[in-house]
C-alpha positions as CSV (number, residue, x, y, z in Angstrom):
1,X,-17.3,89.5,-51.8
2,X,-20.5,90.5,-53.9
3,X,-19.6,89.2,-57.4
4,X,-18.9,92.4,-59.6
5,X,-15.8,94.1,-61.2
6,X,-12.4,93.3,-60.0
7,X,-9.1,94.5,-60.9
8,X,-6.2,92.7,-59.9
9,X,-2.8,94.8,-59.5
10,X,0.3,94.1,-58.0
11,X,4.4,94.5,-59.2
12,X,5.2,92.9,-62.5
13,X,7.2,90.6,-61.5
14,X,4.7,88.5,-60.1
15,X,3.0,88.8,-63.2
16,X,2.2,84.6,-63.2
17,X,0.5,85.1,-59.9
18,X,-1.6,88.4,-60.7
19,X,-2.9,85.8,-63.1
20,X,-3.3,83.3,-61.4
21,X,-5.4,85.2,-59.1
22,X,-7.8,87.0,-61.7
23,X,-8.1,83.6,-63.2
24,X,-9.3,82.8,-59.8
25,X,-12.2,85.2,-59.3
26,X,-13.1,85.1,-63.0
27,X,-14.6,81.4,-62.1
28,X,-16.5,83.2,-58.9
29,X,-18.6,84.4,-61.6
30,X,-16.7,88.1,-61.4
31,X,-15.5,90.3,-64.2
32,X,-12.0,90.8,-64.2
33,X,-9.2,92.7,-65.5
34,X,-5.7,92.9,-64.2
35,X,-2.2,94.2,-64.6
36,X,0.3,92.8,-67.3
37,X,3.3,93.6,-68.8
38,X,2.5,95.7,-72.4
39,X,5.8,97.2,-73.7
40,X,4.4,98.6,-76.6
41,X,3.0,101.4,-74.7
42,X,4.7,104.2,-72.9
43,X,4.9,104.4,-69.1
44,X,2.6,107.6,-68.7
45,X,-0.3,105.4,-71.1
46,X,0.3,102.7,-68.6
47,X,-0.3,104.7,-65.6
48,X,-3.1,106.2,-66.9
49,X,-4.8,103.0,-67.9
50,X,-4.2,102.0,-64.6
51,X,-6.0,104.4,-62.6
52,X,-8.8,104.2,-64.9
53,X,-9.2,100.7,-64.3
54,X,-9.1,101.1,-61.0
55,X,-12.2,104.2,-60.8
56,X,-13.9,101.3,-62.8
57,X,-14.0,98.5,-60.6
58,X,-15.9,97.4,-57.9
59,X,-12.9,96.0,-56.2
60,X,-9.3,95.5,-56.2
61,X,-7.1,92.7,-55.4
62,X,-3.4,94.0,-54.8
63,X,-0.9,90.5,-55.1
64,X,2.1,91.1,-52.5
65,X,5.7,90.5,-53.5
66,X,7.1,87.3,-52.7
67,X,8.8,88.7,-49.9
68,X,5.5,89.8,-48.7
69,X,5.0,93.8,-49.0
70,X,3.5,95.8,-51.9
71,X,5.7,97.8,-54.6
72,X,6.1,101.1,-54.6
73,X,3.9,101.3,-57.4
74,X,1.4,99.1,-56.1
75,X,1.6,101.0,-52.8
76,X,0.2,104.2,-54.9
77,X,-2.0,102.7,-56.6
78,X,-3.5,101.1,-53.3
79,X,-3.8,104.7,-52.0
80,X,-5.2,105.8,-55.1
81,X,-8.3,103.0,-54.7
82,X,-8.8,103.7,-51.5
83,X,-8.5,107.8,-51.6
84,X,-11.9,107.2,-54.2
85,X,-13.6,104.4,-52.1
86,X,-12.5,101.3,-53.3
87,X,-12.7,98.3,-51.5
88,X,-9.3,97.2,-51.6
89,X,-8.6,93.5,-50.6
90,X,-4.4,92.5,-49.9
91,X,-3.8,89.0,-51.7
């Protein structure tokens, strides 16, 4: 992976490993963002940010559930990286 802007995204309740793997790539030498929980703001603000982030970066990382599998919302926003051309890798 050429070092560039990543954006890590997966469901929230793996929320210690989404971090875990930003904090990863961050000491590749990439810039990274990634998902967290922020309950301050309102579900539609969230989404939005979301998608934004995502036309942003480079790449994205999506972090599988436990159980293995993506989210539903994950799943979308997968589709929605890939619809614009995003390299999308599955952690």
């Amino acid at each position: 992976m050429v070092k560039g802007r990543i954006f890590v995204i997966g469901s929230l309740s793996r929320e210690k490993e989404i971090k875990r793997v930003a904090e990863y790539y961050q000491k590749l030498g990439h810039e990274v963002n990634y998902v967290r929980k922020q309950p301050d703001k309102d579900f539609t603000t969230l989404v939005n940010e979301v998608f934004q982030k995502i036309y942003e970066a480079d790449s994205i990382v999506a972090v599988q559930k436990e159980e293995g599998g993506l989210g539903e919302g994950t799943t979308y926003e997968v589709a929605f990286a890939k619809f614009i051309g995003k390299t999308v890798f599955i952690f």
